[in-house]
C-alpha angles and dihedrals in degrees: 000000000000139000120212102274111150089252102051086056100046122131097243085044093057092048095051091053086047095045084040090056081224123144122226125212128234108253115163121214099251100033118125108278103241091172100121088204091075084056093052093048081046088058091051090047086053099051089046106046095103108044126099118213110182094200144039089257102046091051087048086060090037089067099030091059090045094052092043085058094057108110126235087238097051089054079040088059092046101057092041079051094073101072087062088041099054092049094045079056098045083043084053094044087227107317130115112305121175089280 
């Protein structure tokens, strides 16, 4: 799956995905974003809001230690999330649902 940024259409992309014998599927550009990794980096973002690193390290172990703190069940949860996801978007008919 793929949405239209300019990298995933890129010439070369499209080559890659042809050499490789892969399918893409169709993804447009505005559709919901039923990817569950966006809601686990939300998660991180959450944890370290607050947080004020004052260098490039101490952010890195800022979300290092963040992401290490996600459970296995909320990333559980996610996954057995998709089936509901993918009916609120067919319900929507592609446009914008709570996730």
């Amino acid at each position: 799956m793929r949405d239209l940024a300019p990298a995933h259409v890129a010439k070369s992309t499209k080559d890659w995905f042809t050499k490789k014998q892969l399918e893409v599927l169709a993804w447009p550009a505005n559709s919901p974003d039923l990817n569950v990794i966006e809601n686990l980096w939300a998660i991180v973002k959450r944890k370290i809001r607050n947080r004020k690193p004052t260098t490039l390290d101490q952010l890195k172990q800022n979300i290092a230690t963040a992401w290490e703190a996600v459970s296995a069940e909320t990333c559980d949860k996610l996954v057995k999330s998709m089936p509901r996801r993918l009916q609120a978007v067919i319900q929507a008919k592609g446009a914008a649902t709570k996730y």
